[in-house]
C-alpha positions in Angstrom: -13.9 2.2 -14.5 -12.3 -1.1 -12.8 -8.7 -1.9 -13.3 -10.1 -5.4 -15.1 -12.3 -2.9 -17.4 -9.6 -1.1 -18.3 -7.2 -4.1 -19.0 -9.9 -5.8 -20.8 -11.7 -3.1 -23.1 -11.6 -4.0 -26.2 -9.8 -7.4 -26.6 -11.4 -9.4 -28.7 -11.5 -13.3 -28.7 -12.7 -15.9 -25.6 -14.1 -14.1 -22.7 -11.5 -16.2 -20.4 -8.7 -15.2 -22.5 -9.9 -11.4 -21.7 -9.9 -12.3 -18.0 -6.9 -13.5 -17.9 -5.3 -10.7 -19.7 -4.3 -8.8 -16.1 -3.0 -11.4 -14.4 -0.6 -12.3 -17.9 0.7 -8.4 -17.9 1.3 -7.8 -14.6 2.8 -10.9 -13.1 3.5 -13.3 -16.6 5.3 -10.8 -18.8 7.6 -9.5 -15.6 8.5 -12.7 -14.5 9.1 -14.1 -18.2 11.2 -10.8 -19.1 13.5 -11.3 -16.3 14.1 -15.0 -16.9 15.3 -14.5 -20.6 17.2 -11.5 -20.2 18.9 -13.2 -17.5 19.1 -16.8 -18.7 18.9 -16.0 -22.6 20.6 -12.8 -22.9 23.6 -13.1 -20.2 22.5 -10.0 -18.6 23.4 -9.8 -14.8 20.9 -10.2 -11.9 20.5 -6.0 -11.5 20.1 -5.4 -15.0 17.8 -7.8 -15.6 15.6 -7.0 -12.4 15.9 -3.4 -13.6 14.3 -4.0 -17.4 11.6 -6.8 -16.3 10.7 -3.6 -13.5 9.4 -1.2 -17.0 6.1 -3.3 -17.5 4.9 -3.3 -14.1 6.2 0.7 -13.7 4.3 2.0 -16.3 0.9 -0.3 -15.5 1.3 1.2 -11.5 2.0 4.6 -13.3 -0.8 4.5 -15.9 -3.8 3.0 -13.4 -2.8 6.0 -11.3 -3.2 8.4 -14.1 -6.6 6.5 -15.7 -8.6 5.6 -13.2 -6.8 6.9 -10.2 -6.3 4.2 -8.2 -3.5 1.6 -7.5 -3.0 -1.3 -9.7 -2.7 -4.0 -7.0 -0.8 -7.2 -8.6 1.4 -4.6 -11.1 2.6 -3.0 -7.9 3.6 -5.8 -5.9 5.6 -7.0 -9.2 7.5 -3.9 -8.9 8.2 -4.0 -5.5 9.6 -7.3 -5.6 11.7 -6.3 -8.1 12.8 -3.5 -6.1 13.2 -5.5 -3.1 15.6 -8.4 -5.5 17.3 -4.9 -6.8 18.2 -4.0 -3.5 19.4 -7.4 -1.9 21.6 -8.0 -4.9 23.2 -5.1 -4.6 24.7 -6.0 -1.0 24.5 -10.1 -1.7 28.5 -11.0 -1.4 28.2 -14.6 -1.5 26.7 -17.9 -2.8 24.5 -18.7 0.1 23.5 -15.0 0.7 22.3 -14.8 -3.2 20.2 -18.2 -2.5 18.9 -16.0 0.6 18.2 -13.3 -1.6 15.1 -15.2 -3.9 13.9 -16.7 -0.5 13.6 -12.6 -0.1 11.9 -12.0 -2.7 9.2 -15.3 -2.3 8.4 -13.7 1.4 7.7 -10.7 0.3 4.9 -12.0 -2.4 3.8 -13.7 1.0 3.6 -10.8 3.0 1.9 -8.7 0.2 -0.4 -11.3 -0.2 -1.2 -12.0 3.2 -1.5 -8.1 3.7 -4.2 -8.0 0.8 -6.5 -9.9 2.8 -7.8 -7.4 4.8 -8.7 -5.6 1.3 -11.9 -5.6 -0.5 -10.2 -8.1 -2.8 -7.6 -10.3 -1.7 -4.3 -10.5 -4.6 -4.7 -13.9 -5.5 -8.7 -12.9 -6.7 -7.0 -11.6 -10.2 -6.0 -15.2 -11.0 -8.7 -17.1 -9.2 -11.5 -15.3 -10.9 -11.1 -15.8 -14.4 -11.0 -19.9 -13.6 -14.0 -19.9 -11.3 -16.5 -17.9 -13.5 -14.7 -19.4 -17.1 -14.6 -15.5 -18.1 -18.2 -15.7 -18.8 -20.6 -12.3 -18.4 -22.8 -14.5 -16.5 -20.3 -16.0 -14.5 -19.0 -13.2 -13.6 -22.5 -11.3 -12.5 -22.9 -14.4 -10.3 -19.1 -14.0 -8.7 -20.5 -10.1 -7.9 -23.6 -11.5 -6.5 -22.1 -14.0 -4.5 -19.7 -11.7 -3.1 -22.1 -9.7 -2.0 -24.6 -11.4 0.0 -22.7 -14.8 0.4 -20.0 -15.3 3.6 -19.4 -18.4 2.7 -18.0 -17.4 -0.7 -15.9 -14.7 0.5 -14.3 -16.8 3.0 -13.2 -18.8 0.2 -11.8 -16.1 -1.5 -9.8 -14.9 1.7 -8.6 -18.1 2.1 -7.7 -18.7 -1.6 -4.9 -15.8 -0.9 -4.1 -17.1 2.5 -2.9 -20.9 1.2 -0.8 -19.3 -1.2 0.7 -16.2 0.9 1.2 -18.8 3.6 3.1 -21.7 1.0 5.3 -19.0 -0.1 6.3 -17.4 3.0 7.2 -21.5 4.6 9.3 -21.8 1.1 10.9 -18.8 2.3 11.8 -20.0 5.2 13.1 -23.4 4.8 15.1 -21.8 1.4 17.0 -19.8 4.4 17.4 -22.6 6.5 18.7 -24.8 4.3 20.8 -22.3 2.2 22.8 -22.0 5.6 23.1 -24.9 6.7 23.1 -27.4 3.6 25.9 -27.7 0.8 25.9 -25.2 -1.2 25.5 -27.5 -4.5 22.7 -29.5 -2.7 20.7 -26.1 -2.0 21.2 -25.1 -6.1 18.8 -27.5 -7.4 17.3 -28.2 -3.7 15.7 -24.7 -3.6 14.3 -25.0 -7.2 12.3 -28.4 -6.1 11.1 -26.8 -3.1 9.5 -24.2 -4.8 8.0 -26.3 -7.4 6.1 -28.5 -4.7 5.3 -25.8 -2.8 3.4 -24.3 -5.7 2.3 -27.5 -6.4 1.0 -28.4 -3.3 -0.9 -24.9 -2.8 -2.4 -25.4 -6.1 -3.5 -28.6 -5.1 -5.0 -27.7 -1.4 -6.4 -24.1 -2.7 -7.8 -25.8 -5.7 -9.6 -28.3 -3.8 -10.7 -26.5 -1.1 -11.6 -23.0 -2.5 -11.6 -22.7 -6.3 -13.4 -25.9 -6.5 -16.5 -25.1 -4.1 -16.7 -21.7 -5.4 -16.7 -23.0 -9.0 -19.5 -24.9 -8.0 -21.5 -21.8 -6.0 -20.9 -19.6 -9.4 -22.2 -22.3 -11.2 -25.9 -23.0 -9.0 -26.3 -19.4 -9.0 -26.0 -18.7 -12.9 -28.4 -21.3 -13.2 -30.8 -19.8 -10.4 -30.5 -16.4 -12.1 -31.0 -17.8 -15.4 -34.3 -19.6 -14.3 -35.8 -16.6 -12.6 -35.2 -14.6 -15.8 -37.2 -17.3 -17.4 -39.8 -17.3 -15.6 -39.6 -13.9 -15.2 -40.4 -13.8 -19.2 -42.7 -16.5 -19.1 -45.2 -14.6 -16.5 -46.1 -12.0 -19.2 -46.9 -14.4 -21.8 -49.3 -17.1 -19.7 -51.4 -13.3 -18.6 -51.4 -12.6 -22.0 -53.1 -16.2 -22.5 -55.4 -16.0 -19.4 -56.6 -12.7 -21.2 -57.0 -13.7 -24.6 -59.2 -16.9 -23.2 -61.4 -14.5 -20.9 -61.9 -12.1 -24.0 -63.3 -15.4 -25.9 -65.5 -16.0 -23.1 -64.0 -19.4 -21.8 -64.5 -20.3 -18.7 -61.7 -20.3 -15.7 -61.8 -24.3 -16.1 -61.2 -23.9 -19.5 -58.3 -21.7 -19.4 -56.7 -24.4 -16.5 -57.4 -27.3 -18.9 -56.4 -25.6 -22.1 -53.1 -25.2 -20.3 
């Protein structure tokens, strides 16, 4: 059984809702967790890394146990909680703690960038549900698609790529400019780069990837859907031929009747 079978069996309600059910418990409910125990409960940068780490521990824990194998985007939410553990621990300083979440953004880079030389690149959990709108026969198209299409899976890959490769460049200009700017310019400076660079690789993956494949899923559902009509049509007009040759009309006849 896959990892989205698993996450997925049995929720009831809209079929994208039950895609997107993954991506919201391993990377929503993490990153959510650790911005209200820090922000709404006053809790300090390790404790709070620490408690938003349970969620994504016990998914990586329990895909291992279930289906035996390694739940991909719970994983990497845990590892960059480890990795924001460990550079708060030895961050001293104000620009060294701005350093530390450019640390954490290059490593969901990296990991991302990594997972392209996977069967299924990271960013697929949140680009599927979007492209196939959560639908069964969306989704059969996606696997079909996959399959025999290159042109399709490059999308895919490069999906991951535009966002691995906006969050690593945040990364580094974060650094950059968190030693060599003000320190009160880089405190709301560092929170508009990373909304534009989010914005912008929403903008250039959208447009370039999700968009095109959107538009692949959606030729091919309607390909399969008018082969399977046809394929149930075939039956019926042989059943017709018969029934005119039983009556003794004439091949004409059976054309013209048509």
């Amino acid at each position: 059984m896959s990892q989205y079978q698993t996450a997925t069996e049995g929720t009831p309600g809209n079929p994208l809702v039950r895609s997107l059910v993954p991506l919201i418990v391993d990377a929503g409910i993490p990153i959510a967790s650790y911005y209200v125990l820090s922000d709404g409960f006053g809790l300090g940068t390790v404790a709070a890394l620490g408690w938003s780490s349970v969620v994504p521990a016990l998914r990586t824990v329990w895909g291992l146990v279930r289906s035996r194998a390694v739940n991909g985007l719970a994983l990497l939410m845990l590892v960059v909680n480890v990795v924001g553990l460990a550079t708060s621990v030895v961050a001293g300083d104000a620009r060294l703690m701005m350093a530390k979440d450019s640390a954490v953004s290059s490593t969901v880079g990296i990991v991302i960038l990594l997972s392209l030389r996977s069967r299924r690149p990271l960013m697929t959990a949140g680009l599927k549900p979007w492209v196939t709108k959560g639908s069964p026969a969306g989704n059969a198209a996606w696997d079909r698609l996959l399959a025999s299409s290159e042109r399709f899976r490059r999308a895919e890959r490069r999906f991951s790529a535009i966002w691995g490769g906006a969050l690593l460049t945040e990364c580094v200009l974060k650094v950059v400019g968190a030693y060599t700017l003000p320190v009160h310019t880089m405190v709301w400076l560092g929170t508009v780069l990373t909304v534009v660079f989010i914005l912008l690789a929403m903008v250039i993956a959208g447009g370039s990837c999700a968009e095109p494949m959107e538009k692949m899923v959606k030729a091919e559902s309607e390909r399969a859907a008018g082969a399977a009509s046809g394929a149930a049509t075939g039956p019926a007009q042989d059943a017709k031929n018969a029934a005119y040759a039983a009556a003794g009309a004439p091949a004409a006849a059976v054309g013209s009747a048509e």
